[in-house]
C-alpha positions in Angstrom: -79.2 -143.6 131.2 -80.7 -145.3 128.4 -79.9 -147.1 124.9 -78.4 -144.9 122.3 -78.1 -145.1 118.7 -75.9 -144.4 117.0 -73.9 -144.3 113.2 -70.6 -145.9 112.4 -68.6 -143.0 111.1 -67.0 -145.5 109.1 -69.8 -147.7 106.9 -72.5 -145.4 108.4 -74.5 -148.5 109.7 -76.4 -148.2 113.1 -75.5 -149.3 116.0 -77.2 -149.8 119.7 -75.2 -149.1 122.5 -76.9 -150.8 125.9 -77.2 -149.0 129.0 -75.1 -151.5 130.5 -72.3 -150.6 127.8 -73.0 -146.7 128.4 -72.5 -147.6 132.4 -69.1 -149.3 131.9 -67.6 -146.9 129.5 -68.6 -144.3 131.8 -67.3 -146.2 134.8 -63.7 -146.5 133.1 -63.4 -143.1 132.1 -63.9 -143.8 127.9 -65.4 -142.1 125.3 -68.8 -143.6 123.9 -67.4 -145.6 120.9 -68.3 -144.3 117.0 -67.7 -147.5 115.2 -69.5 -150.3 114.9 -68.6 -153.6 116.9 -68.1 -154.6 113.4 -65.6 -152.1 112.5 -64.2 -152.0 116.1 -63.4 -156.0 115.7 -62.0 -155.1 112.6 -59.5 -152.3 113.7 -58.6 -154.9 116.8 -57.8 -157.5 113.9 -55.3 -154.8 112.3 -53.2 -154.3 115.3 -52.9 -158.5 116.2 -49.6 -160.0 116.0 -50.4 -162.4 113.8 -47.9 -163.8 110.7 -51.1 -164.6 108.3 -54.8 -163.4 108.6 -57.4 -165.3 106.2 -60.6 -165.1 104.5 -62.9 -167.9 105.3 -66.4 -169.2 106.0 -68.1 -169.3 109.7 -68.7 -172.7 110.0 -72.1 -172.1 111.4 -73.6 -169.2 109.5 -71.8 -169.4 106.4 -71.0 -165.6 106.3 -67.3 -164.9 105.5 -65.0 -164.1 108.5 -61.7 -163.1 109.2 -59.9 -165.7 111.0 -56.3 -166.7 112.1 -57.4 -170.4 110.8 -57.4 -171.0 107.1 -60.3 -172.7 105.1 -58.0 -176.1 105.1 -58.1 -176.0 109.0 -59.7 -179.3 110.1 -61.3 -177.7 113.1 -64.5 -175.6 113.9 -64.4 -171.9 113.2 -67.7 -169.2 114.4 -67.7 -165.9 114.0 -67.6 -163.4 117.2 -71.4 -162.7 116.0 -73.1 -165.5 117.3 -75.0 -165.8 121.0 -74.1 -168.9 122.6 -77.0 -169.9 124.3 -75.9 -173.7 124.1 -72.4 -174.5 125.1 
């Protein structure tokens, strides 16, 4: 198996999907997924039991987010995005 590419078939971006990804959705009986992780993360986000969701910052990129924490909260918020290399 190898990488595939693919299209969100809801904002049309493209996507990668690893061979390691391909492996494990094959190993669990899945389909291959046809959203984005974008769009995937987003559709998660709809189904969470959560009272409020709000619009904020990432306080590391500055792109806006989605978050359970509003943009008062006195704490650090990141986006899912990022690649922790540095703990």
């Amino acid at each position: 198996m190898e990488e595939k590419n693919k299209t969100c078939q809801k904002c049309k971006k493209h996507f990668i999907l690893r061979e390691e990804d391909l492996s494990f959705f094959e190993k669990i009986k899945v389909p291959v997924p046809t959203f984005c992780p974008e769009c995937r993360s987003i559709r998660r986000l709809l189904w969470r039991n959560e009272h409020t969701l709000y619009k904020r910052m990432c306080d590391l990129c500055q792109k806006q987010i989605i978050s359970i924490y509003a943009q008062e909260y006195p704490g650090t918020v990141y986006c899912n995005n990022k690649k922790w290399i540095n703990y």
